[in-house]
VOVO-471980 format. One record per residue: residue in one letter; x, y, z of N, C-alpha, C in turn. Coordinates in steps of 0.001 Angstrom, whole numbers, padded with zeros to 6 digits, always signed. Layout:
BEGIN
AXYZXYZXYZ/...
//
This chain:
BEGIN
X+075292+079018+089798+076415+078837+090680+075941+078341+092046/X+075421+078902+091913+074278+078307+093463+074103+076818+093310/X+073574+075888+092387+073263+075151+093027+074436+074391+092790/X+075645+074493+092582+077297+074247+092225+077503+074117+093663/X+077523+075142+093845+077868+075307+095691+076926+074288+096827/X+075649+074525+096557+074667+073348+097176+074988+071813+097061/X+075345+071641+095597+075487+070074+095473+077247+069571+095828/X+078031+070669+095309+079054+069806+095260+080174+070766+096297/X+079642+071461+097143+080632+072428+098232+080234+072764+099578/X+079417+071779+099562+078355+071924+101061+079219+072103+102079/X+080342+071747+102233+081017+071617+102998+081895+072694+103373/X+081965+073958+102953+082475+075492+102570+081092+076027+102745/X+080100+075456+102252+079058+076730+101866+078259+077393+103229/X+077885+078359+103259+076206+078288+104484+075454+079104+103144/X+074373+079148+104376+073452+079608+103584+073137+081165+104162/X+072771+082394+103240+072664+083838+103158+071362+083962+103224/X+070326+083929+104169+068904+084398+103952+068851+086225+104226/X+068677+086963+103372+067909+088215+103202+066459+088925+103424/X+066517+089248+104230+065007+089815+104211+064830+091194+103600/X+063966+091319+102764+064060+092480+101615+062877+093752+102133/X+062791+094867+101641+061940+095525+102190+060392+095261+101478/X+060712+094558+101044+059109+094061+100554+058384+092713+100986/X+059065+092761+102188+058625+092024+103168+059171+090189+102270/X+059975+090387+101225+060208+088573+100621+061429+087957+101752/X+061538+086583+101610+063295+086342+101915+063532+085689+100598/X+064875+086339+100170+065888+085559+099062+066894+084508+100318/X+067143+083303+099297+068204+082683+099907+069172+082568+099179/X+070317+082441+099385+071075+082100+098542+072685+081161+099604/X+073035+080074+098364+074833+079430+098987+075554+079830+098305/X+076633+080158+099345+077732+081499+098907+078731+080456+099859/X+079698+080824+099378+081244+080451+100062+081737+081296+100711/X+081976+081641+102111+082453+083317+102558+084237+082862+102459/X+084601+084685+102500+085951+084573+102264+086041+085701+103518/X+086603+084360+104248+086909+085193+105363+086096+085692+106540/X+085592+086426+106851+084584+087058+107742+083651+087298+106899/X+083248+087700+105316+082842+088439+104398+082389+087698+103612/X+081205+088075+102982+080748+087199+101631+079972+088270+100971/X+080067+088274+099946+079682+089064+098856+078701+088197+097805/X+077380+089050+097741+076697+088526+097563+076747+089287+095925/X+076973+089035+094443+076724+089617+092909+075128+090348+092819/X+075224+091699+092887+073973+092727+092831+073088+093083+094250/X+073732+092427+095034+073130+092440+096750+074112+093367+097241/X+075354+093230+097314+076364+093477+098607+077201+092402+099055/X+078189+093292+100038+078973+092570+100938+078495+092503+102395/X+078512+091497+102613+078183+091572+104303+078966+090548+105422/X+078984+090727+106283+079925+090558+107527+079429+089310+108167/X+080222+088524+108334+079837+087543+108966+080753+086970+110157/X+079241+086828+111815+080442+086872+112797+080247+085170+113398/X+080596+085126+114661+080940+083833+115469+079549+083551+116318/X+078734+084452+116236+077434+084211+117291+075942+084070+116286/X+075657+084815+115394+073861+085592+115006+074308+084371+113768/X+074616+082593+113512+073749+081868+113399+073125+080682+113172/X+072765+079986+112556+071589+078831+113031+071955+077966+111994/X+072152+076750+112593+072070+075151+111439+070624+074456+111094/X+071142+074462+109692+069951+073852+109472+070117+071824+109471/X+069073+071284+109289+069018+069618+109229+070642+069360+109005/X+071052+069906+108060+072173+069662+107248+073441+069825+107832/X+073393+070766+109086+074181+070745+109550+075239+072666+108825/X+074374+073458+107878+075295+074360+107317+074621+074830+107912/X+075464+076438+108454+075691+077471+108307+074306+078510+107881/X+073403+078935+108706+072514+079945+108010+072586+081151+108824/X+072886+081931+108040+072851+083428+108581+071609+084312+108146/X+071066+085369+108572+069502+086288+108357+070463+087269+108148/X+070023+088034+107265+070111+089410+106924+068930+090269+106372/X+069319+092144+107233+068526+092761+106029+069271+093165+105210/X+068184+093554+104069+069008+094333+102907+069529+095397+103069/X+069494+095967+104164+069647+097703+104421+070890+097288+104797/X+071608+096448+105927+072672+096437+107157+073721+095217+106366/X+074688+095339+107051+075706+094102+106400+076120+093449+107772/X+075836+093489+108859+076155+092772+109810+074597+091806+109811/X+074942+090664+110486+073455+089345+110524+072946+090122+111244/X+071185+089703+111443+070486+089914+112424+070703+089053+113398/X+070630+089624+114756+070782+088793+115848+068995+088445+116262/X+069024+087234+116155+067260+086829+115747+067191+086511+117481/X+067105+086967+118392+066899+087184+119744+066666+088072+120351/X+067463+088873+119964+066828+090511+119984+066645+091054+118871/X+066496+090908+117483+066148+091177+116745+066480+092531+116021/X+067774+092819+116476+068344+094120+115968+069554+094321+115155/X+069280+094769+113990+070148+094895+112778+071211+095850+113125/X+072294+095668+112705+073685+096828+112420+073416+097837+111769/X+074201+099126+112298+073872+100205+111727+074882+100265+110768/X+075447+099970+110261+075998+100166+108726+075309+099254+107184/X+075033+100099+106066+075204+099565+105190+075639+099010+104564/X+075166+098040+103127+076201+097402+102286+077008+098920+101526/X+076481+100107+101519+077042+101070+100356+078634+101642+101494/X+077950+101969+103044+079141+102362+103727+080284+101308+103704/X+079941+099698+103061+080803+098973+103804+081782+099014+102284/X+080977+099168+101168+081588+099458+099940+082517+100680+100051/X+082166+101858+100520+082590+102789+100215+084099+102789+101073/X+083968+102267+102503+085559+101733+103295+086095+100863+102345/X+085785+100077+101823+087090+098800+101107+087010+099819+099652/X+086170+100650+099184+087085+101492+098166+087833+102565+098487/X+087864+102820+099628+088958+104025+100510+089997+103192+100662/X+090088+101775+101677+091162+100935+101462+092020+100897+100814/X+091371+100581+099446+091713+100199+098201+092957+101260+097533/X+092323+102515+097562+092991+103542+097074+093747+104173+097892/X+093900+103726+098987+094661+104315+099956+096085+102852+099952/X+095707+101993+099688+097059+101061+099559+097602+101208+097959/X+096341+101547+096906+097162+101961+095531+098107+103489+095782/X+097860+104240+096336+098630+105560+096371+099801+105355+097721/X+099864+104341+098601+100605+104293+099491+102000+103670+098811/X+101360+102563+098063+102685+101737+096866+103120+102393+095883/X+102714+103763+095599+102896+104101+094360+103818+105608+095233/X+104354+105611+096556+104888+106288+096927+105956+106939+096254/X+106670+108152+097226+107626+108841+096166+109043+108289+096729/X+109147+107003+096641+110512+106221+096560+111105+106062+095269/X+111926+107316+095542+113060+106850+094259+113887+106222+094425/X+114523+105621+093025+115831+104534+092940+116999+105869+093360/X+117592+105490+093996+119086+106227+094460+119885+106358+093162/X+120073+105445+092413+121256+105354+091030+120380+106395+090059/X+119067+106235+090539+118225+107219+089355+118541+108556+089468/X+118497+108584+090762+118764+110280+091526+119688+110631+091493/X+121149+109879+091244+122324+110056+091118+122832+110438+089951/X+121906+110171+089045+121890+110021+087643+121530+111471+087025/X+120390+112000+087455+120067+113344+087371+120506+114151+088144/X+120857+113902+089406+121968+115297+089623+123384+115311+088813/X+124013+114054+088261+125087+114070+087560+125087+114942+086303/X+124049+114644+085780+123351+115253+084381+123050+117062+084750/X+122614+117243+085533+122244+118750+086317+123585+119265+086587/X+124624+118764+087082+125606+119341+087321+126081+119848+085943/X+126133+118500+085027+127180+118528+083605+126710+120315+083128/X+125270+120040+083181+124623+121484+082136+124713+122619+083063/X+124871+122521+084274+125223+123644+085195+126750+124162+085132/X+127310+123193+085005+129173+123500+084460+128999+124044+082998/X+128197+123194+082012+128288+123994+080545+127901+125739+080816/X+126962+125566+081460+126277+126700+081528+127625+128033+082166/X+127931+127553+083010+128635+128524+083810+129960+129114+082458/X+130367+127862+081956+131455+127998+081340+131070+129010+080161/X+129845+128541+079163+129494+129783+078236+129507+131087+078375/X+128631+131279+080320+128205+132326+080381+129692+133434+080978/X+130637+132428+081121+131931+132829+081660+132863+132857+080318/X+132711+132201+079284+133578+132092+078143+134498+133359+077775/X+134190+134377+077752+135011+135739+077487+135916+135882+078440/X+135511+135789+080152+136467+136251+081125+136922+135104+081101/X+137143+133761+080782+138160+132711+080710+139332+133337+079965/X+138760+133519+078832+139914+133790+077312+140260+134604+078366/X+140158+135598+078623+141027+136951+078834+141818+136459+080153/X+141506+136026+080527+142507+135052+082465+143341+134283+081573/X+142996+133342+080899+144063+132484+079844+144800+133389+079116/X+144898+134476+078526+146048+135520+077733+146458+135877+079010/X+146241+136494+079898+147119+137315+080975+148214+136112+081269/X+147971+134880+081481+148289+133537+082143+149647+133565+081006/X+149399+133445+079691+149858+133518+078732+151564+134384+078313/X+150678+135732+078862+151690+136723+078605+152837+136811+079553/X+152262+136371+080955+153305+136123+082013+154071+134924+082256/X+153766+134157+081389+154508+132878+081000+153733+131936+082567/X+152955+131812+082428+151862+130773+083438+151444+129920+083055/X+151175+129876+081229+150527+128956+080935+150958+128339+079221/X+151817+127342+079176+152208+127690+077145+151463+127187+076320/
//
């Protein structure tokens, strides 16, 4: 995919140099989305308006370590204190915090209307069974006094 992006997207791409703790640099061309580029088995990391450098070509090269997700600022030479795992672990809090925010307890009104209608019906059956004897007997008195034919 890389060299997809090199030959035919130069124009989107920069370039991601890594410095690893074993003293290597990986490079790699990535397309960022947004402030952000995500690198497949590396991380996500942050990308700002100042920490970096064109090459001949005219793209885009940013330094990173592997530890931090913000660039190195190669002037003073000091990395961000956050990780790629902290920066993972916020966009999966995000994440689940906008799945449980949409999945709120908004009910449909006609729904709710629907089950108290239904709650009432079996609350009237109910009353009426548990009342069934002192009905009959109010209906004969009603009866006998000519109240009801």
């Amino acid at each position: 995919m890389s060299w997809f992006i090199k030959t035919f997207q130069k124009h989107k791409a920069i370039i991601v140099r890594i410095a690893t703790q074993d003293h290597r640099e990986k490079s790699y061309w990535v397309i960022p989305k947004g402030k952000t580029v995500n690198i497949k088995g590396i991380g996500t990391f942050e990308l700002n308006e100042k920490d970096f450098f064109y090459n001949s070509n005219r793209v885009p090269i940013y330094y990173f370590n592997d530890n931090f997700i913000q660039p190195i600022d190669m002037v003073k030479g000091t990395p961000s204190e956050y990780t790629p795992q902290h920066y993972q672990t916020a966009i999966d809090a995000r994440m689940a915090e906008q799945i449980f925010s949409a999945t709120g307890s908004r009910m449909n009104l006609g729904l709710l209307g629907l089950v108290l209608s239904f709650l009432t019906l079996i609350g009237l059956g109910l009353v009426y069974y548990m009342l069934q004897d002192q009905i009959n007997q109010i209906l004969d008195i009603l009866r006998l006094i000519g109240g009801i034919q």
